[in-house]
N, CA and C atoms as a LAMMPS dump frame, in Angstrom:
ITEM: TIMESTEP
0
ITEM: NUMBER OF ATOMS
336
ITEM: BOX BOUNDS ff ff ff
-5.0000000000000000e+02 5.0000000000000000e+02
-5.0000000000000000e+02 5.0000000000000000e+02
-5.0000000000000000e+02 5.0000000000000000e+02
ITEM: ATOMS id mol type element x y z
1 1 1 N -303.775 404.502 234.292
2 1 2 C -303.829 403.88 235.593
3 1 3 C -303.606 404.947 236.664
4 2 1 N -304.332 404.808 237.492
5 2 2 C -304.267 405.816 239.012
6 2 3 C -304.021 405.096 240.118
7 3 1 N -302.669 405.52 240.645
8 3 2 C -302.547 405.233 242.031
9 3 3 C -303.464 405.678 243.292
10 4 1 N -303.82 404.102 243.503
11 4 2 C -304.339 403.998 244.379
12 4 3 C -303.42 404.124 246.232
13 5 1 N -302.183 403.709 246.255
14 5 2 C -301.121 403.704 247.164
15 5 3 C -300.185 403.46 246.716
16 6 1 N -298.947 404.047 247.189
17 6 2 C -297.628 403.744 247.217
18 6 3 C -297.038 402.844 247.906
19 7 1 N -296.586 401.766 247.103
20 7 2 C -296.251 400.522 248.417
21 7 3 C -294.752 400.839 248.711
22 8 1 N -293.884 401.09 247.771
23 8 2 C -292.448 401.688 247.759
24 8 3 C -291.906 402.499 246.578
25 9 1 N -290.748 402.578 246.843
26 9 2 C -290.214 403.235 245.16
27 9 3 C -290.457 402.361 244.252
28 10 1 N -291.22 401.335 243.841
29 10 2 C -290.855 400.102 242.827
30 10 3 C -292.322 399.947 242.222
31 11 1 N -292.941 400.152 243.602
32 11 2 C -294.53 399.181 243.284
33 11 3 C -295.854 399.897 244.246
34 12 1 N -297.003 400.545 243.048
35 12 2 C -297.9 401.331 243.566
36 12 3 C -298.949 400.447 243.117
37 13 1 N -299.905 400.347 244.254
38 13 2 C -301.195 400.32 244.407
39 13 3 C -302.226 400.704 242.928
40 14 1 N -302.438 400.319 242.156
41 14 2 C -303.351 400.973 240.746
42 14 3 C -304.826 400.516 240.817
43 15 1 N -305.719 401.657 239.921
44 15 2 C -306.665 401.215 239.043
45 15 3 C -306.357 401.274 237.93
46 16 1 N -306.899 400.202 236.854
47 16 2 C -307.193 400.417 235.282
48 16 3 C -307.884 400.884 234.883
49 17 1 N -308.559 401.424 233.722
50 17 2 C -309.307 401.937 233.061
51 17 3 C -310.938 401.329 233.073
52 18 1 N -310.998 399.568 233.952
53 18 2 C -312.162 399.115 234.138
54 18 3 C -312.301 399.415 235.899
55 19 1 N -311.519 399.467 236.476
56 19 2 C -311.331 400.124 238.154
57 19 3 C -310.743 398.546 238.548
58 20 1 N -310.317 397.752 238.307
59 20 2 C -309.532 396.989 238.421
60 20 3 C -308.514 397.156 239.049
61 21 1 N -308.322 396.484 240.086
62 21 2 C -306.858 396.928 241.278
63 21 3 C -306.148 395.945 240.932
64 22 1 N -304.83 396.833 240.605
65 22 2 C -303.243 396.27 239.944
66 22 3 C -302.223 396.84 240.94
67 23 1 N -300.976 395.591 240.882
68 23 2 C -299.775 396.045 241.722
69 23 3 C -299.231 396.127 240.279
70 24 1 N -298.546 397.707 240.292
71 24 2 C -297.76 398.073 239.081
72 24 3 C -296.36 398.298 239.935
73 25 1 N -295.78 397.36 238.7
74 25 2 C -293.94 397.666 239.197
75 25 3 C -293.352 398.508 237.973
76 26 1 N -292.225 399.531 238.605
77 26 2 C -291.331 399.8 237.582
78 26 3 C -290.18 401.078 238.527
79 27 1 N -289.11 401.004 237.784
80 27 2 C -288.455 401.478 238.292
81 27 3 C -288.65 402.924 239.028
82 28 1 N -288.982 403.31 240.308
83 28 2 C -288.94 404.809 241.106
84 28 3 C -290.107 405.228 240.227
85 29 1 N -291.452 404.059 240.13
86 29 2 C -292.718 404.32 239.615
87 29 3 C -293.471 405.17 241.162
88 30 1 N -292.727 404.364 242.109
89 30 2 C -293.674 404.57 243.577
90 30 3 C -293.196 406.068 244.118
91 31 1 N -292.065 406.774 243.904
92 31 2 C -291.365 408.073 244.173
93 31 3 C -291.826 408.621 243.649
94 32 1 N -292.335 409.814 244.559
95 32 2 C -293.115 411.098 244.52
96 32 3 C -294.616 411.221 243.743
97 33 1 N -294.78 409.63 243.951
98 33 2 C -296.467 409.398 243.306
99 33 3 C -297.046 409.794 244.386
100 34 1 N -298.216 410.324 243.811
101 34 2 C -299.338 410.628 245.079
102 34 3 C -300.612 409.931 245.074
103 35 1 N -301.603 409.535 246.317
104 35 2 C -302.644 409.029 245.421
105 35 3 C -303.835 410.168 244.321
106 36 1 N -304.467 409.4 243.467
107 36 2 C -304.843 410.098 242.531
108 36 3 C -303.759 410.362 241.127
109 37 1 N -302.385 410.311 241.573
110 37 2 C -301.882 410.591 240.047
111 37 3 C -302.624 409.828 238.854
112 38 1 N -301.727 409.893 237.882
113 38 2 C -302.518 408.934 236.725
114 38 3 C -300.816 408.49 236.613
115 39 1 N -300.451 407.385 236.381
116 39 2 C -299.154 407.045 235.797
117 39 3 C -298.818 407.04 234.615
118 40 1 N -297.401 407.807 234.381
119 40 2 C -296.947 407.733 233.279
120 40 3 C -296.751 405.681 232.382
121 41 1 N -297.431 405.759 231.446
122 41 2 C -296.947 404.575 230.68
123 41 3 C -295.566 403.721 230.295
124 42 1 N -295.012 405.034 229.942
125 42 2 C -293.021 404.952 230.249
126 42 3 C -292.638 404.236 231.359
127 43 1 N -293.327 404.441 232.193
128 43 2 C -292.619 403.81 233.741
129 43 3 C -293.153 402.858 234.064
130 44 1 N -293.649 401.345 233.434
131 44 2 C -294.665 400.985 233.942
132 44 3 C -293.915 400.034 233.314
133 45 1 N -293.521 398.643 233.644
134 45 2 C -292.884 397.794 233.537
135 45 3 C -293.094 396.542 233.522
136 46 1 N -294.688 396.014 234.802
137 46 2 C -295.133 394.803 234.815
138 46 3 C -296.168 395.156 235.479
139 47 1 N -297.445 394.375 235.37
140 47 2 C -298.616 395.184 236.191
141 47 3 C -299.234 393.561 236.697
142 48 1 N -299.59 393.16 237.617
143 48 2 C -300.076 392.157 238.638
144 48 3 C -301.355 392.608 238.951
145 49 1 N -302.85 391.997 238.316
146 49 2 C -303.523 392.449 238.846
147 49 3 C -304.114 391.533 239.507
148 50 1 N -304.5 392.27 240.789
149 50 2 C -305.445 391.826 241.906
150 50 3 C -306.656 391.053 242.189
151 51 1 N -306.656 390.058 242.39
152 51 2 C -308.184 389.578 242.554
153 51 3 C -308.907 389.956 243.442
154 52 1 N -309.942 390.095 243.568
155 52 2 C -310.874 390.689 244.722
156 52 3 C -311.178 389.237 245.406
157 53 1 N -310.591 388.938 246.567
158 53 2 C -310.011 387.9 247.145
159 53 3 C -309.433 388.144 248.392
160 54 1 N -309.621 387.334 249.175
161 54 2 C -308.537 387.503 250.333
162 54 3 C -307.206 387.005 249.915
163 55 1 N -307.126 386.075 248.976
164 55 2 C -305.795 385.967 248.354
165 55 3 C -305.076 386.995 247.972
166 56 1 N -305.969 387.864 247.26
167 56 2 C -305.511 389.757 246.203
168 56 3 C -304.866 390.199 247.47
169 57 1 N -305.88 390.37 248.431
170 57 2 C -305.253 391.115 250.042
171 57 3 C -304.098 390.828 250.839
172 58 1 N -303.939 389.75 250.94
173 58 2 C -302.902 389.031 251.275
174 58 3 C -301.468 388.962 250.305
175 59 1 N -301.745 389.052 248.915
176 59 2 C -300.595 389.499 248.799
177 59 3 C -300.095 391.26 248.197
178 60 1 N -301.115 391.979 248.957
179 60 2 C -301.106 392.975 249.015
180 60 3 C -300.29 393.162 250.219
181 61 1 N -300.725 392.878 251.287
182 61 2 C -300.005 392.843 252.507
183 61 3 C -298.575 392.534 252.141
184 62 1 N -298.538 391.552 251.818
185 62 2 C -296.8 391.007 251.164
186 62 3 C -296.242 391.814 250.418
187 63 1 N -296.669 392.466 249.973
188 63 2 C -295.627 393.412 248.625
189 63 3 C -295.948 394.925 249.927
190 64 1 N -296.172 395.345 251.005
191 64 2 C -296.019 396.305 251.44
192 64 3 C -294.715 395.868 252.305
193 65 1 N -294.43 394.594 252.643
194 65 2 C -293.838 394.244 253.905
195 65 3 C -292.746 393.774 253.365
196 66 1 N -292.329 393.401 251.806
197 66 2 C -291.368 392.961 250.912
198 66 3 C -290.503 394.13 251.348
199 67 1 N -289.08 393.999 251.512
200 67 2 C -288.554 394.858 251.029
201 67 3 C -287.619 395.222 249.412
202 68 1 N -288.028 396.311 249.017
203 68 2 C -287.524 396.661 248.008
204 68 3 C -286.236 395.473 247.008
205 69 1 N -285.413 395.489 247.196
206 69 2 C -284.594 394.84 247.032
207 69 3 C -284.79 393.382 246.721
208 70 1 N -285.704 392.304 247.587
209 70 2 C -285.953 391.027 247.401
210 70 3 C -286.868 390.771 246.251
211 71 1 N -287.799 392.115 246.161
212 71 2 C -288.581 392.416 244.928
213 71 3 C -288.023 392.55 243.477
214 72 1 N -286.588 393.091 243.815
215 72 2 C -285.868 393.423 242.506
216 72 3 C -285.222 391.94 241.995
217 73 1 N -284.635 390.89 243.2
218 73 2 C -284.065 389.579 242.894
219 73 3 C -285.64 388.941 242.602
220 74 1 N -286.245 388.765 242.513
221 74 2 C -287.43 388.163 242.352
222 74 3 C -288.004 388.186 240.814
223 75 1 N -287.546 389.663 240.382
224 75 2 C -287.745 390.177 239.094
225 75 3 C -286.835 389.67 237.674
226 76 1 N -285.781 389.659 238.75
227 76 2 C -284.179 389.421 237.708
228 76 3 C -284.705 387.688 237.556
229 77 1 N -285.299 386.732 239.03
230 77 2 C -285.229 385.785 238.587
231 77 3 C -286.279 385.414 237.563
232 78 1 N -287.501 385.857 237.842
233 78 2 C -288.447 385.764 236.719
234 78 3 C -288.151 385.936 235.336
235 79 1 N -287.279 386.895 235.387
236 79 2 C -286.659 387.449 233.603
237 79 3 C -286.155 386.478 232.858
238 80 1 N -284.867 385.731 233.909
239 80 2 C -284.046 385.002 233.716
240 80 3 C -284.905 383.696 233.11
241 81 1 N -285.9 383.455 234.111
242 81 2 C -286.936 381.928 233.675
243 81 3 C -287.61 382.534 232.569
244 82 1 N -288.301 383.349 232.171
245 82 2 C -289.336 383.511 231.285
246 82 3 C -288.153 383.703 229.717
247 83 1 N -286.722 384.05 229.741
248 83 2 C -285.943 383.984 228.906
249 83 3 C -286.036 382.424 228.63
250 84 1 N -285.576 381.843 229.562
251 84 2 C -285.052 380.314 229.404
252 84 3 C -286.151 379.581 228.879
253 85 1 N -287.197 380.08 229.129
254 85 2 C -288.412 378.556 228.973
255 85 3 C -289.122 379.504 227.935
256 86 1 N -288.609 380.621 227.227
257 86 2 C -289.308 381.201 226.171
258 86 3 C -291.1 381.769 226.651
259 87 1 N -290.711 382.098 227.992
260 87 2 C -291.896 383.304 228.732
261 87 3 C -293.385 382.424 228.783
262 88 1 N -292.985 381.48 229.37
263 88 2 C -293.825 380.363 229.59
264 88 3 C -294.24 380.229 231.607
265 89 1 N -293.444 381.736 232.108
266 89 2 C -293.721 381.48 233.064
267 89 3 C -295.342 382.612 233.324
268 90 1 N -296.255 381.651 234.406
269 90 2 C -297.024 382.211 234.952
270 90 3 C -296.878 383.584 235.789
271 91 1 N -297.116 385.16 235.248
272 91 2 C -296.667 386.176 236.12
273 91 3 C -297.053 386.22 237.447
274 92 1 N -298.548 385.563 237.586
275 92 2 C -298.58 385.296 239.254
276 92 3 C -297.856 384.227 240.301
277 93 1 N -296.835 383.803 239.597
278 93 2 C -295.746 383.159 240.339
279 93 3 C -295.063 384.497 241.336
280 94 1 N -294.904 385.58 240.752
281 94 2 C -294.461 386.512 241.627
282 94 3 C -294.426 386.648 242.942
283 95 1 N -295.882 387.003 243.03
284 95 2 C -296.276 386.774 244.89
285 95 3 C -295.495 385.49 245.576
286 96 1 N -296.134 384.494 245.213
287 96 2 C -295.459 383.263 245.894
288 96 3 C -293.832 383.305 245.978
289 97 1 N -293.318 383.546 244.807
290 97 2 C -291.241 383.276 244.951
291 97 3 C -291.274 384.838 245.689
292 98 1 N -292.063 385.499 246.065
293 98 2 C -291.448 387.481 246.574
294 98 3 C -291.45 386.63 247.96
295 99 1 N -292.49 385.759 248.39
296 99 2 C -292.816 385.877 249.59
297 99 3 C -291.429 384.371 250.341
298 100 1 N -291.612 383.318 249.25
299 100 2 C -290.319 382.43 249.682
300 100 3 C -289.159 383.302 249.523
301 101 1 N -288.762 383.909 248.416
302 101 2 C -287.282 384.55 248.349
303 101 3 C -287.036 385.852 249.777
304 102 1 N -288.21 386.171 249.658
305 102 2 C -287.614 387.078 251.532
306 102 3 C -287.943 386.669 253.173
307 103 1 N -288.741 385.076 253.041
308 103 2 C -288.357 384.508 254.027
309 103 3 C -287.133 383.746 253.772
310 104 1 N -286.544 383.363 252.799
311 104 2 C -284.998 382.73 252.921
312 104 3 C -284.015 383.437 253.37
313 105 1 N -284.265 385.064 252.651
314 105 2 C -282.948 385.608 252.979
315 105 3 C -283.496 385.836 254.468
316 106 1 N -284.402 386.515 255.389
317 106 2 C -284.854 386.471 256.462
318 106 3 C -284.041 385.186 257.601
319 107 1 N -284.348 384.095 257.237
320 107 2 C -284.046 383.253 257.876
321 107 3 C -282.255 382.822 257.471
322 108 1 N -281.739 382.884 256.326
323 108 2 C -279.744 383.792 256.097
324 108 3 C -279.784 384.339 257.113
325 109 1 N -279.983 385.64 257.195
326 109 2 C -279.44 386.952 258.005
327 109 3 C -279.53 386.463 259.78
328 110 1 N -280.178 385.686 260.136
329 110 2 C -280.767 384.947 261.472
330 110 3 C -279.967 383.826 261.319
331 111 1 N -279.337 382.907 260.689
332 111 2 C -278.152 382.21 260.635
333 111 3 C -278.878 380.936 260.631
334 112 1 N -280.169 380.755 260.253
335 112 2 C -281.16 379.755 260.436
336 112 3 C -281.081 378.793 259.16
């Protein structure tokens, strides 16, 4: 896989081996990637791929504007469900709970 962009330390922009655009997560996968690398396999943790869609785009936009952190509670909660219900959860649930779990805390921190 080749990064295509760095969205943060967590989560880069990819192609696959068919040119398929993937949001790859993994730990300080996005640190000191450049575009063009090829990613190490070791570091590669969950891969989301993209539909060619304004949907794909849109939550492309969202995982640049996520911050780090709400991405990581998002992850822990997915783990936690796909443990419990024996990994029965849909991985493109992601986008949707990244984008509710950091307008909640958003609207916490605003006392809303």
């Amino acid at each position: 896989m080749k990064v295509i962009k760095v969205l943060n330390n967590s989560l880069v922009l990819s192609t696959d081996g068919d040119n398929n655009e993937a949001i790859v997560m993994g730990k300080g996968i996005g640190f000191n990637s450049k575009v063009g690398d090829v990613l190490d396999p070791a570091t590669i943790e969950k891969v989301y791929v993209v539909q060619n869609s304004q949907k794909g785009r849109d939550y492309l936009r969202l995982m640049e504007n996520t911050p780090e952190e709400h991405l990581e509670i998002v992850q822990m909660i997915l783990a936690e469900a796909n443990r419990q219900l024996n990994g029965r959860i849909n991985e493109q649930i992601f986008f949707t709970l990244a984008d509710h779990i950091s307008f909640a805390i958003e609207r916490y921190h605003k006392g809303i």
